[in-house]
Rosetta silent file (secondary structure, phi, psi, omega in degrees, C-alpha in Angstrom):
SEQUENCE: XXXXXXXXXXXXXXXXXXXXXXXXXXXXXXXXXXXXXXXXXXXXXXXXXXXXXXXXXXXXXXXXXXXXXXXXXXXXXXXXXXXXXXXXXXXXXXXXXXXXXXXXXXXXXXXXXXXXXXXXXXXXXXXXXXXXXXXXXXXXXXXXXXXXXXXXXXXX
SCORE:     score description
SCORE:     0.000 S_00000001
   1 L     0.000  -32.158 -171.181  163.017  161.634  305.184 S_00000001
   2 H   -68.034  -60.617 -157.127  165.938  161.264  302.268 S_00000001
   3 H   -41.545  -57.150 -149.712  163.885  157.783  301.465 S_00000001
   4 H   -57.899  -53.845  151.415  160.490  159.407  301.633 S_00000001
   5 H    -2.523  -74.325 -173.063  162.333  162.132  298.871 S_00000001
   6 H   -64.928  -45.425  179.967  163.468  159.976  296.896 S_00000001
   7 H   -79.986    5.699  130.708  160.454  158.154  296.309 S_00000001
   8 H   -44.165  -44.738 -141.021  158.367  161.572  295.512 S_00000001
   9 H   -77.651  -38.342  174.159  160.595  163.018  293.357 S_00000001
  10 H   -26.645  -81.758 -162.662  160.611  158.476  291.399 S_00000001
  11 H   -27.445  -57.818 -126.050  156.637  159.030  291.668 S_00000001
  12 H  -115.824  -28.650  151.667  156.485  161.900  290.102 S_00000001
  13 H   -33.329  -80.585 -161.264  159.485  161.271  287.170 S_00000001
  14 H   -49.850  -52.742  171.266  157.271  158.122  286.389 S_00000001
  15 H   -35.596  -81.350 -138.590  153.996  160.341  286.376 S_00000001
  16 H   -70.793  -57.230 -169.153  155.941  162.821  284.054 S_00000001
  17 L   -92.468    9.334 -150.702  157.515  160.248  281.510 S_00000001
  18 L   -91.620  173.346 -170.009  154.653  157.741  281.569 S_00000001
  19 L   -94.328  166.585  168.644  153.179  157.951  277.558 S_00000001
  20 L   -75.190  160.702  179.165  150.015  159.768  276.736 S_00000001
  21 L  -124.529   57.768 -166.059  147.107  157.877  275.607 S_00000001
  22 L   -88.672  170.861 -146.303  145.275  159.134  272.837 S_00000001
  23 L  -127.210  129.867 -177.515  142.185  157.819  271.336 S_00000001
  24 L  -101.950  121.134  164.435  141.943  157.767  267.581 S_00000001
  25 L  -140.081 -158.906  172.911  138.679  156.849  265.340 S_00000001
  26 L  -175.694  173.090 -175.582  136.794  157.882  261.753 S_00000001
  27 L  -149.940  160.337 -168.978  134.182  157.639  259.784 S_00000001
  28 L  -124.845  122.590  164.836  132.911  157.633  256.263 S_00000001
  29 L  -107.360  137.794  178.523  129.908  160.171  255.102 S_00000001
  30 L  -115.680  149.552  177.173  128.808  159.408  251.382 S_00000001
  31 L  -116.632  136.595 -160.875  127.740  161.879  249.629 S_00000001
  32 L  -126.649  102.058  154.296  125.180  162.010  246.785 S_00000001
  33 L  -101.212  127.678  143.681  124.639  164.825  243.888 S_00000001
  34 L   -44.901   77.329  174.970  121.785  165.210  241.773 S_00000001
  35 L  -115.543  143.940 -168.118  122.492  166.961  238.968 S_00000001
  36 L  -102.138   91.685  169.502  120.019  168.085  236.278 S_00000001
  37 L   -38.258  170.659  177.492  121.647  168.366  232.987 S_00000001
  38 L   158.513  142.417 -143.193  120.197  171.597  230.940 S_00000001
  39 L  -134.444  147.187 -167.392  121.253  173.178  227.759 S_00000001
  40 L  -157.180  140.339  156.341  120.547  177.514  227.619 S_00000001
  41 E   -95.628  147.079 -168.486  120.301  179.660  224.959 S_00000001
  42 E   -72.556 -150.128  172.660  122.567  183.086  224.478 S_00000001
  43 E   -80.169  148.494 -153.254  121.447  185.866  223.130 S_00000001
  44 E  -150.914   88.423 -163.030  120.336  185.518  219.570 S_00000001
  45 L   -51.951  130.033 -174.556  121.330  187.947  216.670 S_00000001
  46 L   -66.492  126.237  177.408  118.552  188.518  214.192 S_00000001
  47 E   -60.446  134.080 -177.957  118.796  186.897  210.509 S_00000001
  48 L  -145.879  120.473 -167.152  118.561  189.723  207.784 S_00000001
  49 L   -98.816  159.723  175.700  117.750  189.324  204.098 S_00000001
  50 L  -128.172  150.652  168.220  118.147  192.435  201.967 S_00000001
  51 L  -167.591  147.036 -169.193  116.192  191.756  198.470 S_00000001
  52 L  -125.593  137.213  177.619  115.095  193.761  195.780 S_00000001
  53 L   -47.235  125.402  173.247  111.915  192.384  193.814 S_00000001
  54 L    81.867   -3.680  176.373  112.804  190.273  190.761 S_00000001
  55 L   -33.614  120.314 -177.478  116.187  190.177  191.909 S_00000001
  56 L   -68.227   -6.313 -173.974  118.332  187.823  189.555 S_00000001
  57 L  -113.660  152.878  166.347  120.162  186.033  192.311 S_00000001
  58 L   -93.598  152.661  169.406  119.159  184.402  195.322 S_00000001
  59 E   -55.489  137.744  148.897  119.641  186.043  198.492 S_00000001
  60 E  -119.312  161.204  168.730  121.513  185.175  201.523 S_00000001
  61 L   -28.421  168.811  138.301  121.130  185.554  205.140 S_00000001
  62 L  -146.447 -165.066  172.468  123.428  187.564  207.489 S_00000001
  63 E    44.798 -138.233 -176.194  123.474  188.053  211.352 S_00000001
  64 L    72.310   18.943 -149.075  121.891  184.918  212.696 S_00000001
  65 E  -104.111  138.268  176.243  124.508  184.036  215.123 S_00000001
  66 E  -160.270  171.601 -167.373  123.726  182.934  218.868 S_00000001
  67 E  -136.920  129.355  175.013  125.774  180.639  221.719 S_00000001
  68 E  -106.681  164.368  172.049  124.504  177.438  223.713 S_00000001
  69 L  -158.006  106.357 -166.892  126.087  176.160  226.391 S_00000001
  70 L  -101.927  160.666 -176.274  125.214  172.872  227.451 S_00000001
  71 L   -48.150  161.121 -152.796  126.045  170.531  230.634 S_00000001
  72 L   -87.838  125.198 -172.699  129.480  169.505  230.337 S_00000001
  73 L    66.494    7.531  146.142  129.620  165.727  227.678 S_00000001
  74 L   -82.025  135.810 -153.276  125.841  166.071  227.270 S_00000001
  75 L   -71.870 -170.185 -177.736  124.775  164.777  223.814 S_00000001
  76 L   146.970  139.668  179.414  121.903  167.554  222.132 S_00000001
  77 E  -138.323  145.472  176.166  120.476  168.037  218.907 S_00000001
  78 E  -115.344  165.484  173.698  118.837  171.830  217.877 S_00000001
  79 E  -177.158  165.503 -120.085  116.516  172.108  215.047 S_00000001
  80 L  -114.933   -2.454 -171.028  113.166  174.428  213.730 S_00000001
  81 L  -135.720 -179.840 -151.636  110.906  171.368  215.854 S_00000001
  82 L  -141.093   28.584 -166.307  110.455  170.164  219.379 S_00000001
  83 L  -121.855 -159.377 -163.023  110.827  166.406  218.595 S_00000001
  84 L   -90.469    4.426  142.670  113.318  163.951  219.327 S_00000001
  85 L   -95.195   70.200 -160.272  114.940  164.372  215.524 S_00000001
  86 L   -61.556  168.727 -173.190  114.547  168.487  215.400 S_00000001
  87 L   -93.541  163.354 -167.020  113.755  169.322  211.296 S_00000001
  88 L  -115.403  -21.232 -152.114  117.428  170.740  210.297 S_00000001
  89 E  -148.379  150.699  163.560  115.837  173.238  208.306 S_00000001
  90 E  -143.097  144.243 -179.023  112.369  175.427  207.986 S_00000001
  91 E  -105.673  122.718 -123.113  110.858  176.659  205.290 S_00000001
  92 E  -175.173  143.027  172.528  108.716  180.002  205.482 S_00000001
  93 E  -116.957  113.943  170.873  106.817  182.504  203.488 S_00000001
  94 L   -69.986  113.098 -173.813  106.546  185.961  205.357 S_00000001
  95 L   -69.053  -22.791 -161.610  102.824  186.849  205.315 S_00000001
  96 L   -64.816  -56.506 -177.229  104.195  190.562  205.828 S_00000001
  97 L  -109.321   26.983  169.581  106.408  190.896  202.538 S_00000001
  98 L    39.565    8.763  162.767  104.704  187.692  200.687 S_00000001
  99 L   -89.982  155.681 -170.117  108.424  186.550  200.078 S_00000001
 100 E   -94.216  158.933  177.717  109.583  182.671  200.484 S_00000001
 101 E  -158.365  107.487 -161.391  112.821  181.699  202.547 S_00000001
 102 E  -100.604  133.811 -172.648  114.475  178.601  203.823 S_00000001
 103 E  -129.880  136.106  170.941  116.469  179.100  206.914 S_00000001
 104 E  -151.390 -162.313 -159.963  118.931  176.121  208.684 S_00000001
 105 E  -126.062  144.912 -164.779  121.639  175.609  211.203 S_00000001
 106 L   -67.439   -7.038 -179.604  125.690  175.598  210.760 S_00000001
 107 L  -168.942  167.069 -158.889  124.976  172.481  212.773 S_00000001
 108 L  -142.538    8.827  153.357  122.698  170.227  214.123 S_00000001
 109 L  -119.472  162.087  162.515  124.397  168.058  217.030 S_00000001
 110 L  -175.997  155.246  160.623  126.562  168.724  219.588 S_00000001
 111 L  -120.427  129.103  127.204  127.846  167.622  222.977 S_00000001
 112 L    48.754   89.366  179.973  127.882  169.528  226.217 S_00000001
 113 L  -118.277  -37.881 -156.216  131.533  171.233  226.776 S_00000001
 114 L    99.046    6.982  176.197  130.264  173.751  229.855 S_00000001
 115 L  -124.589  160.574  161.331  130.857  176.516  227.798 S_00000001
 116 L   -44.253  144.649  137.553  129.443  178.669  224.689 S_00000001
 117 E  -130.468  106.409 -148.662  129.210  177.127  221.719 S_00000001
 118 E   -80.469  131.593 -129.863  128.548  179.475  218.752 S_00000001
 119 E  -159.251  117.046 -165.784  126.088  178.348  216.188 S_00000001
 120 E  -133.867  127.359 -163.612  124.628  180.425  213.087 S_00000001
 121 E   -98.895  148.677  164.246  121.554  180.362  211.496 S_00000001
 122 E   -92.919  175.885 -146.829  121.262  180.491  207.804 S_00000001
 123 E  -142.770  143.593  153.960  119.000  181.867  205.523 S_00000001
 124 E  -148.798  127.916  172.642  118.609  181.658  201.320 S_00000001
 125 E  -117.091  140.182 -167.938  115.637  183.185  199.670 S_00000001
 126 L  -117.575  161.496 -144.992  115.667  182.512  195.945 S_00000001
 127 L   -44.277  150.235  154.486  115.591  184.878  192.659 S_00000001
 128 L    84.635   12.036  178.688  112.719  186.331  191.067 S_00000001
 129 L   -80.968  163.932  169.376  110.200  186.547  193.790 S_00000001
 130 L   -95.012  -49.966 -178.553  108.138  190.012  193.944 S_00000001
 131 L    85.527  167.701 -142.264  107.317  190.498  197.307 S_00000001
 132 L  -149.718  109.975  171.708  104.462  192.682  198.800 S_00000001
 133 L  -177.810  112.534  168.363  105.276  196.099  199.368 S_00000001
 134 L  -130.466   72.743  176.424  103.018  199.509  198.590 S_00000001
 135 L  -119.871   88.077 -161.944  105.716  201.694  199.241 S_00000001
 136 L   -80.263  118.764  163.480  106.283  203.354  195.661 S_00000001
 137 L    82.934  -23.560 -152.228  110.178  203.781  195.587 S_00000001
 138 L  -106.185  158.437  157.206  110.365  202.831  199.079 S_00000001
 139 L   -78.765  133.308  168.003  111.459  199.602  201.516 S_00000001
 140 L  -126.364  142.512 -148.794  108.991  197.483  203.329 S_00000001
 141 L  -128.290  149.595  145.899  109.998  195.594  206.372 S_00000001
 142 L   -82.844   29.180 -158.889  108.283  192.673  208.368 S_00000001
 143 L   -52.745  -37.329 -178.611  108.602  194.561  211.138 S_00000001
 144 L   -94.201   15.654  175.459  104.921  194.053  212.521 S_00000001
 145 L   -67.239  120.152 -154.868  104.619  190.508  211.468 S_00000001
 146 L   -61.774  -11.398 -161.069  103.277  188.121  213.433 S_00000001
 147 L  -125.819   18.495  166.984  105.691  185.548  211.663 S_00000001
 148 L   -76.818   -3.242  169.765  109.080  187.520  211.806 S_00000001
 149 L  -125.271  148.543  168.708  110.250  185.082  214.488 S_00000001
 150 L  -132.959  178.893 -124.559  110.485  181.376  214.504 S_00000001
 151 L  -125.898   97.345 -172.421  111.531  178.930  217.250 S_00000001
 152 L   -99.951  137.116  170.604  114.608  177.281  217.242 S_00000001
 153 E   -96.767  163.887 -172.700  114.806  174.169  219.550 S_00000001
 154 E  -146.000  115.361  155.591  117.427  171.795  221.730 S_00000001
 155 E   -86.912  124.317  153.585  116.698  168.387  222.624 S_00000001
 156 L  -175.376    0.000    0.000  118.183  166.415  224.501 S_00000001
């Protein structure tokens, strides 16, 4: 019975101490993103000439300030046109208040950072125009004018 003992409690030692046998593997999943560059305009502060008819100086702009924010190292050009060279500048007569104006951009490239990048447009209208206004003593605005906004574009 001592033998029969002994060799249970061996058996069962060996059982106890013998190593585990684990089973290892992997794999590789690839992964693919599509991403669709695209360039967005902020919000976009209105340009505003003040001029008085016959005025000896030419006028400038104010306000005209707005923020893009393009895909992060994409290349982009904005300009007054929708081609692949945007016009850096536009030139415009207001049908409302018969005055002339030239308007352009503090810049006209850029690349991509992922963030705003603030951008202002500018404006000079020059001396001695009269303007269209029959408001004796008074201010006349383009306010209803079909042509108080123009289109600024981003290619890229």
């Amino acid at each position: 019975m001592k033998k029969l003992l002994v060799s249970g409690v061996m058996a069962l030692a060996a059982i106890l101490t013998s190593p585990v046998q684990a089973a290892t593997d992997s794999a590789t999943v690839a992964v693919t993103i599509n991403l669709t560059s695209k360039c967005v305009f902020g919000t976009m502060n209105a340009v505003v000439f003040n001029y008085t008819s016959f005025q000896t100086t030419a006028a400038t702009a104010s306000g005209g300030t707005f923020n893009m924010k393009c895909t992060n190292t994409l290349p982009y050009k904005i300009g007054f046109t929708n081609v692949a060279t945007p016009a850096t500048t536009d030139a415009v007569t207001d049908n409302a208040v018969n005055l002339a104006y030239t308007l352009g951009l503090s810049a006209t490239t850029g690349t991509g950072s992922g963030v705003d990048q603030a951008y202002t447009v500018t404006g000079t209208m020059a001396l001695g125009q009269s303007g269209t206004c029959a408001t004796a003593g008074g201010a006349c605005t383009n306010s209803a004018a079909t042509n108080k906004t123009r289109t600024i574009y981003v290619v890229y």
